[in-house]
PAZAKOL-451079 format. One record per residue (C-alpha): residue in three letters; z, y, x negated. Coordinates in pm, whole numbers, always signed. Example, Ala and Ser with C-alpha at 12.3 -4.5 7.8 and 13.67 -1.06 7.14 Angstrom:
PAZAKOL-451079
('Ala'; (+780; -450; -1230))
('Ser'; (+714; -106; -1367))
***
This chain:
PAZAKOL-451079
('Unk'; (+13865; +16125; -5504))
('Unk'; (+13531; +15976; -5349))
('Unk'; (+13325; +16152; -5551))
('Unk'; (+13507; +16069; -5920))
('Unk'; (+13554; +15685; -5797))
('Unk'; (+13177; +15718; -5765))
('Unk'; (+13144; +15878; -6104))
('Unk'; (+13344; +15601; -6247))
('Unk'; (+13192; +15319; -6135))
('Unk'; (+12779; +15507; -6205))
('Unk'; (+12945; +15528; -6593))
('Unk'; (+13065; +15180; -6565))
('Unk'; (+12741; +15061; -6508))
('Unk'; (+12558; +15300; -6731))
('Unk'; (+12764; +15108; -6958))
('Unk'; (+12680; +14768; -6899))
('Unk'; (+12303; +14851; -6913))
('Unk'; (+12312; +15021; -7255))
('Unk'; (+12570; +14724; -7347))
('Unk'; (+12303; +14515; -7272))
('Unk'; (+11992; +14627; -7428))
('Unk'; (+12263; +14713; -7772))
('Unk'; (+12343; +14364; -7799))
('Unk'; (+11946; +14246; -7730))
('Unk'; (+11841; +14513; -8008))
('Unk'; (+12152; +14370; -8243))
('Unk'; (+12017; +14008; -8182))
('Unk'; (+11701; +14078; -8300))
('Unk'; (+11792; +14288; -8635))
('Unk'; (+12003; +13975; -8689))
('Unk'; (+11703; +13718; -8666))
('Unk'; (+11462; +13975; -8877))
('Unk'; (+11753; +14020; -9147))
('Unk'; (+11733; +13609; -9179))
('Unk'; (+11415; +13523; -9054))
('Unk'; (+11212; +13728; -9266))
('Unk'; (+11338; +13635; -9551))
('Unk'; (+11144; +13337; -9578))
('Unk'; (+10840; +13502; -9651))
('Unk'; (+10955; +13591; -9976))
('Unk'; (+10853; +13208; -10078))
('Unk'; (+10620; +13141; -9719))
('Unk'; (+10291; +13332; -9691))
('Unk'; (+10316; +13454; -9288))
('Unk'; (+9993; +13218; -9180))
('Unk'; (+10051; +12940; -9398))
('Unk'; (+10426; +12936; -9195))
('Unk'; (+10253; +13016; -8881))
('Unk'; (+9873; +12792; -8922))
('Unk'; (+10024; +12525; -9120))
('Unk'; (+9977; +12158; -8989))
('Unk'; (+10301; +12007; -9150))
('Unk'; (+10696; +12069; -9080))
('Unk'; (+10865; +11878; -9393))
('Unk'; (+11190; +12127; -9439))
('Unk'; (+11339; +11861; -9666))
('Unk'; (+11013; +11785; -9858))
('Unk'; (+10967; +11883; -10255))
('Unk'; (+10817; +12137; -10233))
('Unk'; (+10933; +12193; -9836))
('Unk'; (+10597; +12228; -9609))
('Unk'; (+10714; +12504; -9334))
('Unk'; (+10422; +12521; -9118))
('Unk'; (+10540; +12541; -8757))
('Unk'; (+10150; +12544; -8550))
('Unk'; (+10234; +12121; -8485))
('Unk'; (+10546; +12305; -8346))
('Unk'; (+10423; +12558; -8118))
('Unk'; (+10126; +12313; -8041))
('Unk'; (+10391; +12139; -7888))
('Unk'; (+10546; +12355; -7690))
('Unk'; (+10220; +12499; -7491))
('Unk'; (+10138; +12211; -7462))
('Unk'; (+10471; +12104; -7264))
('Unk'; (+10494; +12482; -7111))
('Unk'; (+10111; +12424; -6931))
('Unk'; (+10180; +12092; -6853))
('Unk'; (+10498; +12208; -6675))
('Unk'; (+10338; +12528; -6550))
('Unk'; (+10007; +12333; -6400))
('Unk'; (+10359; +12103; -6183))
('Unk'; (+10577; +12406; -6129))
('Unk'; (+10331; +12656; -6016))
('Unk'; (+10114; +12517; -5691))
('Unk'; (+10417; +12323; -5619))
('Unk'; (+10697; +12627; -5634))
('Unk'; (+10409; +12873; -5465))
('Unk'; (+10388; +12667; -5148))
('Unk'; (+10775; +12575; -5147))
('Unk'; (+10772; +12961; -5089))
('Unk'; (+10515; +13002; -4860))
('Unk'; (+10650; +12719; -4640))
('Unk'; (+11055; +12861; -4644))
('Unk'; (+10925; +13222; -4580))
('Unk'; (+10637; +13175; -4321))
('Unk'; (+10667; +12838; -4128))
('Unk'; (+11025; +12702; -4194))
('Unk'; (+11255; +12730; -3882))
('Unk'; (+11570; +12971; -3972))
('Unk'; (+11812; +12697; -3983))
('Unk'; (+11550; +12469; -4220))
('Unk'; (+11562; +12832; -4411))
('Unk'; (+11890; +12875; -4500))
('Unk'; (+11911; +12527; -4583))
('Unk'; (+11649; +12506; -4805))
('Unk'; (+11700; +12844; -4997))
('Unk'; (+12097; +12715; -5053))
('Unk'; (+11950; +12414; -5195))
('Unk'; (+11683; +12552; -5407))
('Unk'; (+11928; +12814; -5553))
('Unk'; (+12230; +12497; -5622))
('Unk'; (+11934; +12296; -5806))
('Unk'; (+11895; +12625; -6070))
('Unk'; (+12297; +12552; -6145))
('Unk'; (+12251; +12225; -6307))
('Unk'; (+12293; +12176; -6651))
('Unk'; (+11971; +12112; -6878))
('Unk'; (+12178; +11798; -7053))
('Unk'; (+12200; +11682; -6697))
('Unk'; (+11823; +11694; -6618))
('Unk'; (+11779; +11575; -6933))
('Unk'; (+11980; +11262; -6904))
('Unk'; (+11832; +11179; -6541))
('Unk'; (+11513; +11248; -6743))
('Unk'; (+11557; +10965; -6994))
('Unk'; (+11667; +10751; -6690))
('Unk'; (+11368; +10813; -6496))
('Unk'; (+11100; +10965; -6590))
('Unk'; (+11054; +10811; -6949))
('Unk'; (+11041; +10471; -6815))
('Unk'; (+10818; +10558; -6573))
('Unk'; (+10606; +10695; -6797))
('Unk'; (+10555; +10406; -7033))
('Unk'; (+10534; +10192; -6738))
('Unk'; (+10231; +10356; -6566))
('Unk'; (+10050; +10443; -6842))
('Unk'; (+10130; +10103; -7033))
('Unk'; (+10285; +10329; -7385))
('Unk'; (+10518; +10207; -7662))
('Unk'; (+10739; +10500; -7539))
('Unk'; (+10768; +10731; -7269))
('Unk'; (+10917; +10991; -7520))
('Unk'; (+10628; +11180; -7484))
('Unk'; (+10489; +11546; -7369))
('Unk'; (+10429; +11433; -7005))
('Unk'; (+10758; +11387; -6971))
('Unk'; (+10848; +11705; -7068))
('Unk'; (+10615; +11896; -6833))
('Unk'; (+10766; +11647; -6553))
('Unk'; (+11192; +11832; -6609))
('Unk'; (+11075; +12138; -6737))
('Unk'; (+10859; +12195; -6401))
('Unk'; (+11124; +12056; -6207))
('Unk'; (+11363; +12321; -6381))
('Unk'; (+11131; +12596; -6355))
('Unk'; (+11074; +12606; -5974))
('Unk'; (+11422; +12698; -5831))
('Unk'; (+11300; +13061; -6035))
('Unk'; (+10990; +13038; -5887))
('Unk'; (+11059; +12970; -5525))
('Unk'; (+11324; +13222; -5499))
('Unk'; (+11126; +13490; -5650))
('Unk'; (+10814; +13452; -5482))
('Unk'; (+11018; +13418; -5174))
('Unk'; (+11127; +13716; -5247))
('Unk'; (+10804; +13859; -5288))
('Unk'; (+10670; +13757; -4936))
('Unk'; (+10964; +13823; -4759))
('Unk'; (+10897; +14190; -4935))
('Unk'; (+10583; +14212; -4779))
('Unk'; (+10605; +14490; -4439))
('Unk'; (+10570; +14269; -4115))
('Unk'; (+10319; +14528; -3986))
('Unk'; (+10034; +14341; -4213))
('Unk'; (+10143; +14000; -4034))
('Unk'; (+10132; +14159; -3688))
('Unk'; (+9825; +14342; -3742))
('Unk'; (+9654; +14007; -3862))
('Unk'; (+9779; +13835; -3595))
('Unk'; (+9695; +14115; -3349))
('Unk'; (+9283; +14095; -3442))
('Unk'; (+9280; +13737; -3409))
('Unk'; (+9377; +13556; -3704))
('Unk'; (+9525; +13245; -3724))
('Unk'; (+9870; +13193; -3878))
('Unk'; (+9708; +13034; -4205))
('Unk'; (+9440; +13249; -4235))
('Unk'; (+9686; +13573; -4185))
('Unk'; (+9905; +13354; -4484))
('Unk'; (+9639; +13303; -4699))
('Unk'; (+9451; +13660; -4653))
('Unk'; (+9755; +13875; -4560))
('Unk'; (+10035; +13742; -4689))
('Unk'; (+9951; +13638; -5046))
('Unk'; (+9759; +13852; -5155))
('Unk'; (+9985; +14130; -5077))
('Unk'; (+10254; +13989; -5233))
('Unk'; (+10041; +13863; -5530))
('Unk'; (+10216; +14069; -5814))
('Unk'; (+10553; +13917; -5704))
('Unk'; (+10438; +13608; -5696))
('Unk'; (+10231; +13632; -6048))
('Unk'; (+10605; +13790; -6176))
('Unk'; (+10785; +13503; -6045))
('Unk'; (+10524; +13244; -6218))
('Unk'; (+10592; +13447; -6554))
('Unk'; (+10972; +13419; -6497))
('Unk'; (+10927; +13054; -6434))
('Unk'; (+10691; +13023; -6762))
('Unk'; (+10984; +13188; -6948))
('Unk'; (+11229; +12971; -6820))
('Unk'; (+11002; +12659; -6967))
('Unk'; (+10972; +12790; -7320))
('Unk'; (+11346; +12860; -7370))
('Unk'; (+11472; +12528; -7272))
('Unk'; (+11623; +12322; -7538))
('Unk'; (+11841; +12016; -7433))
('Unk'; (+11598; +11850; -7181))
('Unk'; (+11261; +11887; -7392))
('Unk'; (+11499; +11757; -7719))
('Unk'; (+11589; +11456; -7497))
('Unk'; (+11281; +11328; -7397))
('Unk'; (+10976; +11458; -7575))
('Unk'; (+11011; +11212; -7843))
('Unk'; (+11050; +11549; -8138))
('Unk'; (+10761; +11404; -8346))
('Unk'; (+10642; +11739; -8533))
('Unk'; (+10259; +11654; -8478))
('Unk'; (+9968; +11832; -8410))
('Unk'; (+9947; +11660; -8011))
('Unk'; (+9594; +11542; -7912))
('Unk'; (+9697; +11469; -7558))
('Unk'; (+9978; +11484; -7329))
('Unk'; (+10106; +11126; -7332))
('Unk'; (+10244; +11147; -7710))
('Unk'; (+10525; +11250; -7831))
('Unk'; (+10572; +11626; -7912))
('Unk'; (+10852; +11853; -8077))
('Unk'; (+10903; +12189; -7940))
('Unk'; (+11035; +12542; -8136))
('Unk'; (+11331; +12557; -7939))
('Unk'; (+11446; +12207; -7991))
('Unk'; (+11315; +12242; -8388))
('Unk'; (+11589; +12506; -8421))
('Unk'; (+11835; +12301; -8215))
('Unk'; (+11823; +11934; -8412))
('Unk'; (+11764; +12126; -8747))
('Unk'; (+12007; +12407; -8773))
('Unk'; (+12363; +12180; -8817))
('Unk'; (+12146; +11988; -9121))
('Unk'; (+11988; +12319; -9249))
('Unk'; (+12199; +12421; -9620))
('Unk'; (+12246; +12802; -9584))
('Unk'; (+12039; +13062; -9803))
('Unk'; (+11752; +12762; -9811))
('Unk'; (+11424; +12841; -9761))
('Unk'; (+11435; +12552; -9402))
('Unk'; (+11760; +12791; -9293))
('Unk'; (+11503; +13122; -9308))
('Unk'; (+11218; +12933; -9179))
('Unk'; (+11498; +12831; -8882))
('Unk'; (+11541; +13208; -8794))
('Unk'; (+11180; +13280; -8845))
('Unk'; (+11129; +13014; -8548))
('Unk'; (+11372; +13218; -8419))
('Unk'; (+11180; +13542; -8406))
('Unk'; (+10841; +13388; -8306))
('Unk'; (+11076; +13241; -7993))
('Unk'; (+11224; +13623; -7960))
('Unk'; (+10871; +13770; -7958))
('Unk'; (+10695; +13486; -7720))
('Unk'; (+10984; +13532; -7438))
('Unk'; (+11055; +13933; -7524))
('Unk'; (+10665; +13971; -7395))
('Unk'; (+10677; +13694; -7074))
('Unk'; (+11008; +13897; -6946))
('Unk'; (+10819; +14251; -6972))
('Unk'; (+10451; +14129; -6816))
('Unk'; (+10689; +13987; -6515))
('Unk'; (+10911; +14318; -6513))
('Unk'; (+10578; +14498; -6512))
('Unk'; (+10451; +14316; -6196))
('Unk'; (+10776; +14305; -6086))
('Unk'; (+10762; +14741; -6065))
('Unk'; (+10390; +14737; -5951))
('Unk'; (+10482; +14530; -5611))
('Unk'; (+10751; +14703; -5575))
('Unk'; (+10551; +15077; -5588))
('Unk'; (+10239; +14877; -5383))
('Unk'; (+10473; +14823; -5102))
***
């Protein structure tokens, strides 16, 4: 009876995996069946090089580089916040923190994760856009700072836990030895510990990156969604994601702005698709290293 409950439940989740990856593969046929479309009346680089996003234009002008302009520029400014900060959040909760401070801090790193992106985007609005205008004397704090500001504040809870993780991962006989020849508790951190648990740590950064580029709500809230071509960080900026989230309910269906929608779409599937398989792949190296 042990034996078949175990059969059961190894099926079961046989199941669920192939589920999964059906429904990812379905997803994607979906976005390719509407998405490429569009390039029956869009050359490829004119939709992905072009300067101008006019959907409801005569003729329409589908070029979506102001677009994705945007967004790196939002996902580095978030990733230059998230990562030094979320990297030595970790370091602190796994190496120095008493176990009490610990606990405490990992429960309330992991609740921040749980709170809605309208939420974050609302306190962002609040906060940080006025803020913004104030300090750097702008007509509006709608603008691609203030982006980077939630979206790195939403990106380390990922980062923290998993390069937590990672360090917590690494055997305690490369801490002891350090220790043991004479090394400092920094210098056995900084020489020992990190580096060791680098590939964690790098996987963690690329889950965090991820995180930025998929986020809608906040970045549609207080970016200002200006589809220019952004010459620094304190203007306003429109991201893919929240293109395809403002424009979609307006978009008439069969048009050539609905396929260009779904072609966003697929440049969005593609961009996150390869950030979730680079982590996964330092994600298996660590764990074969250790």
């Amino acid at each position: 009876m042990r034996k078949f409950k175990e059969f059961i439940i190894e099926k079961l989740v046989l199941i669920s995996g192939l589920a999964s990856i059906f429904f990812v593969i379905l997803i994607f046929l979906f976005l390719l069946k509407e998405g490429l479309a569009l390039f029956k009346f869009v050359n490829p680089l004119q939709f992905l090089a072009g300067k101008s996003w006019y959907p409801i234009s005569e003729p329409p002008q589908l070029g979506i580089l102001p677009l994705i302009l945007g967004s790196l520029v939002v996902t580095i400014g978030a990733a230059a916040i998230s990562i030094p900060i979320g990297v030595a959040c970790a370091l602190y909760i796994s190496e120095i923190a008493p176990g009490k401070v610990k606990e405490t801090l990992k429960g309330g790193i992991e609740l921040l994760a749980a709170i809605p992106s309208v939420v974050l985007g609302f306190i962002g609005m609040i906060t940080i856009v006025p803020w913004i205008k104030h300090i750097f004397n702008l007509p509006t704090g709608l603008t691609a700072l203030a982006g980077s500001v939630m979206l790195a504040f939403m990106a380390m809870p990922t980062i923290v836990s998993i390069a937590e993780d990672a360090l917590y991962s690494v055997p305690r006989s490369y801490k002891e030895g350090a220790l043991a020849m004479g090394a400092t508790h920094w210098q056995t951190i900084w020489r020992v510990m990190l580096p060791a648990a680098s590939s964690g740590i790098f996987a963690a950064v690329m889950l965090g990156i991820g995180r930025v580029i998929g986020e809608t709500m906040a970045v549609m809230m207080i970016t200002g969604n200006a589809a220019v071509i952004p010459s620094t960080i304190l203007q306003p900026v429109r991201t893919l994601t929240a293109t395809v989230a403002a424009e979609m309910g307006e978009a008439v269906v069969g048009s050539e702005h609905y396929f260009a929608l779904f072609a966003i779409g697929i440049v969005l599937f593609v961009i996150s698709f390869a950030i979730n398989v680079t982590a996964d792949l330092f994600l298996h190296r660590e764990t074969k290293k250790i």
